[in-house]
Structures are given as structure tokens and as C-alpha cells.
C-alpha positions as CSV (number, residue, x, y, z in Angstrom):
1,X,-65.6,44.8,34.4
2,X,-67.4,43.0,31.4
3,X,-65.3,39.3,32.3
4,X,-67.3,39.9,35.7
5,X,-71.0,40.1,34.2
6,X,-69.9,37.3,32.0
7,X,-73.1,34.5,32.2
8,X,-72.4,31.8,34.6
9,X,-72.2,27.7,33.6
10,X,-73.2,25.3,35.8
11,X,-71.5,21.7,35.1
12,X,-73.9,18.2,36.4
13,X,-71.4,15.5,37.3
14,X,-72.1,12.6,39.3
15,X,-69.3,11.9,41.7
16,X,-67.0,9.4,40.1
17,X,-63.6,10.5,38.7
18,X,-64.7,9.5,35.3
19,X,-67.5,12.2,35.0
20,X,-66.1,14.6,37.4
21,X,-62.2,14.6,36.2
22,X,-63.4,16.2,32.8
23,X,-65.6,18.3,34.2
24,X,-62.5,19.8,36.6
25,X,-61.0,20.1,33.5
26,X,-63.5,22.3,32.3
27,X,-63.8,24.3,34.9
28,X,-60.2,25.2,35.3
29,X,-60.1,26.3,31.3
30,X,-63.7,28.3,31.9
31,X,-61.9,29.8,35.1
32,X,-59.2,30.9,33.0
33,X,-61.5,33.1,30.4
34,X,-63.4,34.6,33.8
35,X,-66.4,32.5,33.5
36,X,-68.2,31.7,36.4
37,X,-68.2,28.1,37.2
38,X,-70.8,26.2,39.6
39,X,-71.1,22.6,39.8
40,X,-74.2,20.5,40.9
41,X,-73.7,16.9,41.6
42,X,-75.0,14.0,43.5
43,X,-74.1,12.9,47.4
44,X,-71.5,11.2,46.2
45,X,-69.6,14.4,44.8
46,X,-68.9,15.6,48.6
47,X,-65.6,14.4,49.1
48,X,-64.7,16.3,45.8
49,X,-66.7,19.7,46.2
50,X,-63.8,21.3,48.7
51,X,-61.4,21.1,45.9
52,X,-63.4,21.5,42.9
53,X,-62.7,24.9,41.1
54,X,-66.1,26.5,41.4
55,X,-67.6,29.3,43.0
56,X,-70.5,27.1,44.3
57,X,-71.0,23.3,44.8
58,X,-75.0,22.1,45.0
59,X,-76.8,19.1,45.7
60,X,-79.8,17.4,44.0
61,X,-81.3,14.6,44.3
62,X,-80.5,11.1,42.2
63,X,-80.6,7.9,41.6
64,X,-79.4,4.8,39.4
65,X,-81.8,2.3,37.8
66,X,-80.2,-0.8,39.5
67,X,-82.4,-3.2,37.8
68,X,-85.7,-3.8,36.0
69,X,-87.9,-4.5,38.8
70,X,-90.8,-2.4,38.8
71,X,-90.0,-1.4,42.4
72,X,-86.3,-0.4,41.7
73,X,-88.1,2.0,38.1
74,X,-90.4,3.2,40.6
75,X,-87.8,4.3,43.1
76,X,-85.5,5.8,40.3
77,X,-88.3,7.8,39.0
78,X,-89.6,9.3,42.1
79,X,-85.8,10.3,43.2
80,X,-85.5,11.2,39.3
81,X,-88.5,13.4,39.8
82,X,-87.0,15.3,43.2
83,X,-84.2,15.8,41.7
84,X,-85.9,17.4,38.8
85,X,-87.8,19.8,40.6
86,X,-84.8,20.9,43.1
87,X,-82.5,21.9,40.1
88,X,-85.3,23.7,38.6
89,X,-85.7,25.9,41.5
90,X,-82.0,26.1,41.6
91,X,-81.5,27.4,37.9
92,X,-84.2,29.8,39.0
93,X,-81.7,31.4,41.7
94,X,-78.6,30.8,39.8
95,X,-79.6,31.5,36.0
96,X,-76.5,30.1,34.5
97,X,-76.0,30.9,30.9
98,X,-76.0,27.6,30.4
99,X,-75.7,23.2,31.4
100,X,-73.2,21.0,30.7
101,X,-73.7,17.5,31.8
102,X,-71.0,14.8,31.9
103,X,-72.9,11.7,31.8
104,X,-74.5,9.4,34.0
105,X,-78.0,9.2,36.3
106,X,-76.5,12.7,38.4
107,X,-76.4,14.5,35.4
108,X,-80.4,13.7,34.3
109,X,-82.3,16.5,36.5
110,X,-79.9,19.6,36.0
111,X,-80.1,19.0,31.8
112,X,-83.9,18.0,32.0
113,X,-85.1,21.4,34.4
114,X,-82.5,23.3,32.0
115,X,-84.3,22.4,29.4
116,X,-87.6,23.2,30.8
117,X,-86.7,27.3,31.5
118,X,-85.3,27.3,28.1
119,X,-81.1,27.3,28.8
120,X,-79.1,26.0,26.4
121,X,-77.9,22.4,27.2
122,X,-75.1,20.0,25.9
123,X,-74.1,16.5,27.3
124,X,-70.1,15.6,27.3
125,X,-69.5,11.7,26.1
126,X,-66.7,10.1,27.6
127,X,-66.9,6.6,26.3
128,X,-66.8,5.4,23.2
129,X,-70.5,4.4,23.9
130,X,-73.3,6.4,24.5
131,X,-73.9,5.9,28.0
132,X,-78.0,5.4,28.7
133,X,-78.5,8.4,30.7
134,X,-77.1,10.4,27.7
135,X,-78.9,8.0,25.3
136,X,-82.1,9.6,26.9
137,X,-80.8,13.2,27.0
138,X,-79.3,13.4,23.8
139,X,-82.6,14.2,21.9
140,X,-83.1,16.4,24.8
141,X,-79.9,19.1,24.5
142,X,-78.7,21.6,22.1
143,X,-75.0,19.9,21.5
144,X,-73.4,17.0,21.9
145,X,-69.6,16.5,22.7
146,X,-68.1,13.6,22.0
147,X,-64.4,12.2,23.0
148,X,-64.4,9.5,20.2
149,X,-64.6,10.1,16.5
150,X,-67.5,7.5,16.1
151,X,-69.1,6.8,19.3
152,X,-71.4,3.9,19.5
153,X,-75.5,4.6,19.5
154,X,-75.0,8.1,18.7
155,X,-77.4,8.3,15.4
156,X,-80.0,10.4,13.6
157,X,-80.7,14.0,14.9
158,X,-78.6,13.8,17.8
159,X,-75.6,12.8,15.2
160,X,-75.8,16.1,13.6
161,X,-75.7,18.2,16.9
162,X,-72.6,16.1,18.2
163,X,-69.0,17.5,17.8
164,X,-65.6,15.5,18.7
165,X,-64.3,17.3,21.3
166,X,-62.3,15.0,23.1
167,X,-62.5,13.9,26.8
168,X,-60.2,17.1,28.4
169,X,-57.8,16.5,31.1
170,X,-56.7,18.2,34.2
171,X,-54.1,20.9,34.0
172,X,-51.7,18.0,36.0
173,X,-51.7,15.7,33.1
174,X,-50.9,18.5,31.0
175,X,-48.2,19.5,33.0
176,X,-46.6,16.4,33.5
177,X,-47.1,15.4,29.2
178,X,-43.9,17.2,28.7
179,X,-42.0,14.3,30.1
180,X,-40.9,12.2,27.2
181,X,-41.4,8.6,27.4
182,X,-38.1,6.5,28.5
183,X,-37.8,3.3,27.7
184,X,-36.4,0.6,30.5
185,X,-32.1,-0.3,29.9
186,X,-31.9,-3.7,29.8
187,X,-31.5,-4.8,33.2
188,X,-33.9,-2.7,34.4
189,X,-34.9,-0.7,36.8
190,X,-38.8,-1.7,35.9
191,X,-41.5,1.2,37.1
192,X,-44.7,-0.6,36.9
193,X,-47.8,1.5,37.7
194,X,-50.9,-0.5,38.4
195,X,-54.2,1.1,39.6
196,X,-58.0,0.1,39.3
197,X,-59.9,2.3,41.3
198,X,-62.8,1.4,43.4
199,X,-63.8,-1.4,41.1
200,X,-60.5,-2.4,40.1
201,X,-58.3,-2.1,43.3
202,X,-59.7,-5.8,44.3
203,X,-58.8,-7.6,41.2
204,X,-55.6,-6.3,40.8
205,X,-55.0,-7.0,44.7
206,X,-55.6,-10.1,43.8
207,X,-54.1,-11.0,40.4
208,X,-50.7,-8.7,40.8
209,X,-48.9,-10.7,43.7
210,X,-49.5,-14.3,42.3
211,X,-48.5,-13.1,38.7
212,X,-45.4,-10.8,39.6
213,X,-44.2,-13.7,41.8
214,X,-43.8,-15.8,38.2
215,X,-41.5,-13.2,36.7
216,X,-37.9,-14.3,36.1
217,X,-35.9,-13.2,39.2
218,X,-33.4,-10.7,37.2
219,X,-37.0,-9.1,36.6
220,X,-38.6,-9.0,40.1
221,X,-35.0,-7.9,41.3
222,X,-34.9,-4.8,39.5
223,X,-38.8,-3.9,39.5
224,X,-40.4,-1.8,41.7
225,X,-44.4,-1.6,42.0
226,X,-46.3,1.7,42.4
227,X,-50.1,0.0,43.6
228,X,-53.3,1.3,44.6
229,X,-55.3,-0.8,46.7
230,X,-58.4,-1.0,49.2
231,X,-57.1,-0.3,52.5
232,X,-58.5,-3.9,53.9
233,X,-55.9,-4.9,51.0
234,X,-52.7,-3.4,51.9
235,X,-51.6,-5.6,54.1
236,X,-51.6,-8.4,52.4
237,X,-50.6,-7.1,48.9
238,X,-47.6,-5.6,51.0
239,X,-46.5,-8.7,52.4
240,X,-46.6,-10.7,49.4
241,X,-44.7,-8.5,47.6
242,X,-42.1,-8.4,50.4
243,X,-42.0,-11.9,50.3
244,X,-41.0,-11.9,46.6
245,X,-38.4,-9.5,46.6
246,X,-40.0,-6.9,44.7
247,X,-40.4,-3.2,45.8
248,X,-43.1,-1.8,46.2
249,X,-45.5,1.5,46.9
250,X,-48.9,1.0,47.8
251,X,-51.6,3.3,48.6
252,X,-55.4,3.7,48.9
253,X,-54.9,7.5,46.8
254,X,-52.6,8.6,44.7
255,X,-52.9,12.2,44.6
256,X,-50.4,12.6,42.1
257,X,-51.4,10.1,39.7
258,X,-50.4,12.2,36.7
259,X,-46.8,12.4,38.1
260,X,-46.5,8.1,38.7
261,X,-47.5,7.6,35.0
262,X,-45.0,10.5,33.7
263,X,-42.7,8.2,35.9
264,X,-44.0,4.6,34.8
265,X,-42.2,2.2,32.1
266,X,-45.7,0.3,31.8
267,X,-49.2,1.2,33.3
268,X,-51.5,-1.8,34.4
269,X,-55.3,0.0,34.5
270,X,-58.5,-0.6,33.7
271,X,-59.6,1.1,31.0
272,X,-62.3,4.1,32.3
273,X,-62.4,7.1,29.8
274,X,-60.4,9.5,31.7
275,X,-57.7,6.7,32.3
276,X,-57.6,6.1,28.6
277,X,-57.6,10.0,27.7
278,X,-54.8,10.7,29.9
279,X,-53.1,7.6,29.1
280,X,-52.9,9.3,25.3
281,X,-51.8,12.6,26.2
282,X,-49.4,11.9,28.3
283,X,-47.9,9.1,25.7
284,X,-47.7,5.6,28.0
285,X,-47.8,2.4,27.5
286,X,-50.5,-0.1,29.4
287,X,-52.0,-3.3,29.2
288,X,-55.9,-2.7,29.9
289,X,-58.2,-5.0,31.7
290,X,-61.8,-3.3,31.1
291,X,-64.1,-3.8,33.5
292,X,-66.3,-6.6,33.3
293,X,-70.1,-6.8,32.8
294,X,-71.0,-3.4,32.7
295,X,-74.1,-2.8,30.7
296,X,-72.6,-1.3,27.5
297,X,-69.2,-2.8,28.0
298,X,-67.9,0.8,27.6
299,X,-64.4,0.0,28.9
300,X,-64.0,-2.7,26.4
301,X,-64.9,-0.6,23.5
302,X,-62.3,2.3,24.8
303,X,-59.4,-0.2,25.7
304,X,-60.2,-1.7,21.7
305,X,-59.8,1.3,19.7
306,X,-56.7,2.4,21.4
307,X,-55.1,-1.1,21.1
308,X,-55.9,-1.1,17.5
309,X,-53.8,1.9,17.4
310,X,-51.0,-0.4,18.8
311,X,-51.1,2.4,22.1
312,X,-52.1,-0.8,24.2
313,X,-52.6,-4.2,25.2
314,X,-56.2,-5.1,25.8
315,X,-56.8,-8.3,28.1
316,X,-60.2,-9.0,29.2
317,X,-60.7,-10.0,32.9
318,X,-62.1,-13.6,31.9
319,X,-58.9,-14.3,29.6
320,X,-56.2,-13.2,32.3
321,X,-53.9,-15.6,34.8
322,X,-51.7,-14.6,36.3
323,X,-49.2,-16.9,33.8
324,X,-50.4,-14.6,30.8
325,X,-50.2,-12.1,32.9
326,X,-46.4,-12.3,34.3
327,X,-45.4,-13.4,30.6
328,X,-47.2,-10.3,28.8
329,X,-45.4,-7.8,31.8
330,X,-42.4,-9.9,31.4
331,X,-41.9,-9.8,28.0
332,X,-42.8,-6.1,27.2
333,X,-40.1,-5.2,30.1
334,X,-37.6,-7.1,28.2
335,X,-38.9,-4.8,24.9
336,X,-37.8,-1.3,24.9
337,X,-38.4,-1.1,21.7
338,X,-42.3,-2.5,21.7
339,X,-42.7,0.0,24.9
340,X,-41.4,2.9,22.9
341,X,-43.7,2.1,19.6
342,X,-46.9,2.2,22.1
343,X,-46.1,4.5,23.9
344,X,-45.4,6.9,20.9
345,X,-49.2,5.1,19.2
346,X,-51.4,6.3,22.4
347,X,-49.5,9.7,22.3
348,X,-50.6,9.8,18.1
349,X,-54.1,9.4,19.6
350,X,-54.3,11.8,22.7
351,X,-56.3,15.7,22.4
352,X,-54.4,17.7,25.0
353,X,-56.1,20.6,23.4
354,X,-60.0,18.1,23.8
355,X,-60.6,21.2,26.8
356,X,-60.2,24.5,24.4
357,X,-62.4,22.7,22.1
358,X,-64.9,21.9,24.9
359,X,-64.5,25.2,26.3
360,X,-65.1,26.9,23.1
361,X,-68.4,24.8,22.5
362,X,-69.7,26.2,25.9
363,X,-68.9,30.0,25.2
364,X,-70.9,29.2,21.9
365,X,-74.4,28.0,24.3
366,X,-73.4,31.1,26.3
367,X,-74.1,33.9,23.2
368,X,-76.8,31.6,22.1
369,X,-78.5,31.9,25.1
370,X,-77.7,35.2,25.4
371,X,-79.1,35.9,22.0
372,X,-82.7,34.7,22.4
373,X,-83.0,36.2,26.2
């Protein structure tokens, strides 16, 4: 009877995979010790919320500064502000035992009202930069968990609540890390993974035909091509890749992601923080192409320190052609040996246990806030 008055935690994601995959995470391990697990998101977290493992999924308000126009601040605030006073009456019916937030705008209202009824709060870091959001909660919560050991614009007070956590990973990856890495024979067959999401799918639709086309054909003949791509993409992608020989399995969704990496010889991805994390537990090779011009050039700085490891090969978007492309694929197909050291380097720098630690940080806000009720 006492794991079913345990206090509740309610977990503010926005509703990209990079926030809410660790935040799934999460919940799953929270599930496991019978504590309560809602989830409070944006209107983008719908097409999630069925499959989410919570008890509950809400809805507040947000919104994303888009630029620095006074009208666009303006907006944000006021939606900022909604949002605010929604998931204050929310926590009022709820009374969680405590917030966690997992970054970004979505996150900003459920960690600010928690912090006006006096819950205990802590942020989750993804990146290996302090995202702005967080950069304006962080003074704000009790802890801070962080998924790199030094995480860029995390400093003074808010340095000494942080902990290195991790960035947790969903009980698939988990599952399917058992598989040990196998190197290509020589002479193939080649399993190449490639997938962007929403902001990637396009540029690899783009650059992945022209540069596979290049390879040597004792290469293409042997390769085959797991893809994600836009559905206006397919088509196209499909037929180009028919038209070189090379086999090939596209697909807006992989809902088994986990399982086509366990399977891959060599991932092509950007390099989002949940792609990178599972990238390291699961122990596989990639070349990374971080996202371009976002604001804090987070992806950059996550594909760098696990290059430097020699777990990766980090190309930026305005340095690849699809020559350097084909050549880099080419040549690491035609390296067992190099796949083998890098995949063995990101497997050195993956946390498979970054959810018990996460976990156990939230059990310790739950006694706290239990303590001073």
C-alpha cells in the first residue's frame, strides 16, 4: 500500500524526440519503483501522449521566441504568461511531489508555476550547451542534471546544484546494446543507416543519392541503405537508388530505430542529444552532420566531444559533397578495423545506467519536498 501513496512527478517536455525521448526514459524507470508519472507538454506532444507511459498527459500553453522583434517578445511573453498561469492551476489539482523539465520553451511554465507553490524543481540538460530556456531556469530550480561532464554556460550558483547524470535512454536501446558491434567482411554486405529527422530528412534526401552513386561499384553492389525520409521524398530517393543498384529501405518512421542501429555497420545522423547518447550505449559507429545555424550550435558541440573520443566522424553541413562524402563512407566500409575502434570509443563514452542516476535525483526532490510540507 505505501508504493501507491508514493508522491506523484510530473515531467515538462516539449514535443520533439530530443526532449521527450529522455523524459520516456524517465518515466519508464520512475514506473518501475511505483511512482506516479504525469507528463505536461506543448500541442506538439499529441501525437506522443497515447504512448507515453503516464498516468495523465496535459496541455499548457507555449511558445518559442522566433526572433527579436518586439512583436514576436511580445507574443512569446503573453503565451509564456498563459501558460504560466494554466500549469499553476494544474499543480494545484495534481500536487506532484515534484517538476522535472527537459529543456526547451514547453518546459518554462510548469518549472516557473512549480516554483511559485514551493515544489521542488530540477531541469534535465541534454546538450552539451545550456540551452536558453534552461539558461533562464537554471537560477530558478533546485537541481540541475546534466548529460555532459562540462556543459557549456553552466557557471556560478547554478554549477554547484548541477550533477552529471547523463541523457537516459529508452528501455529499447537498452535492450538492443547487448548486441555486439560486427564489423563488415571484406566484400561486404554494407548496412548503412542514415536518418535526420524532421530537420535532417531533406538534406540527406538530398546529399545520399548523388554521393552513394560515386562509390566504387563492388561497394554499391553489396550495400544496402536503411533511410528515413519526408514522404514528398520517397519517391525520388527510391528511384535514384534503384537506378544505382543499391538496396534500399526507406521510410518516413522507423519505429524500431534502436533495432536498425544494433543492425548498422555505419550510422549517418545528425547529431541531436538523444542520437548521440544512444549512439554511445549502444556502441556504433557514425559520421555526424550537426545541424546547421542553430543558435548555440548545440549539435556541433555534441558531435565534437564524441569525435574527439575517436567514437565519430564529425562533418559539418557546409564542408560536405557528396565526393567527401562517398570517399569518407567508402573508405570506412573498406576499414573493419577503423569501424571497430569507434565503435568500441562511443561505447567507452555511453551511461546506460544516465536513467538510475536521473531517477535517483528525482526520488531525492521527492523526500525533500516531502520534508518541508
Amino acid at each position: 500500500m505505501a508504493a501507491v501513496n508514493r508522491p506523484s512527478v510530473m515531467l515538462a517536455a516539449g514535443g520533439t524526440g530530443g526532449h521527450l525521448f529522455p523524459a520516456f526514459a524517465l518515466a519508464q524507470e520512475l514506473g518501475r519503483r511505483s511512482i506516479p508519472v504525469d507528463l505536461v507538454t506543448d500541442m506538439r506532444g499529441d501525437r506522443y501522449g497515447a504512448d507515453f507511459p503516464a498516468r495523465a498527459v496535459y496541455r499548457v500553453p507555449s511558445a518559442t521566441l522566433a526572433n527579436r522583434s518586439p512583436l514576436s517578445a511580445a507574443t512569446t511573453a503573453w503565451m509564456l504568461a498563459r501558460g504560466i498561469a494554466a500549469a499553476y492551476r494544474l499543480l494545484g489539482a495534481v500536487k506532484p511531489g515534484a517538476v522535472l523539465g527537459f529543456g526547451g520553451y514547453p518546459a518554462f511554465p510548469p518549472l516557473v508555476a512549480a516554483g511559485l507553490r514551493g515544489i521542488p524543481t530540477a531541469l534535465h540538460e541534454q546538450n552539451a550547451v545550456l540551452g536558453r530556456a534552461n539558461r533562464m531556469l537554471a537560477r530558478r530550480v533546485t537541481r540541475i542534471a546534466t548529460s555532459f561532464e562540462h556543459t557549456k554556460h553552466l557557471a556560478g550558483p547554478a554549477l554547484a546544484r548541477a550533477r552529471l547524470t547523463g541523457n537516459p535512454v529508452r528501455d529499447q536501446v537498452i535492450d538492443w546494446a547487448t548486441q555486439s558491434y560486427r564489423p563488415p567482411g571484406y566484400g561486404g554486405p554494407y548496412s548503412l543507416l542514415v536518418f535526420g529527422g524532421s530537420q535532417g530528412a531533406r538534406f540527406f534526401a538530398d546529399i545520399m543519392p548523388a554521393a552513394l552513386v560515386l562509390l566504387p561499384e563492388q561497394i554499391r553492389s553489396a550495400l544496402f541503405i536503411v533511410q528515413q525520409c519526408r514522404e514528398e521524398d520517397l519517391q525520388r530517393v527510391e528511384t535514384a537508388y534503384q537506378q544505382a543498384g543499391i538496396r534500399a529501405h526507406l521510410a518516413t518512421f522507423f519505429g524500431n530505430l534502436p533495432e536498425e542501429m544494433a543492425k548498422a555497420h555505419l550510422v549517418v545522423a545528425r547529431a541531436g542529444a538523444s542520437t548521440v547518447a544512444e549512439l554511445t550505449v549502444m556502441g556504433r559507429p557514425s559520421i555526424l552532420v550537426p545541424l546547421p545555424h542553430a543558435v548555440d550550435n548545440d549539435q556541433l558541440q555534441n558531435a565534437t566531444r564524441l569525435a574527439e573520443s575517436g567514437g565519430a566522424w564529425c562533418i559539418e553541413q557546409k564542408d560536405l559533397t557528396p565526393e567527401n562524402l562517398a570517399e569518407a563512407i567508402g573508405h570506412l566500409m573498406l576499414s573493419p578495423e577503423a569501424l571497430s575502434e569507434a565503435a568500441a570509443a562511443a561505447k567507452g563514452q555511453g551511461r546506460p545506467d544516465a536513467v538510475i542516476h536521473l531517477a535517483d535525483m528525482v526520488e531525492e526532490l521527492i523526500g525533500s519536498g516531502a520534508k518541508n510540507a
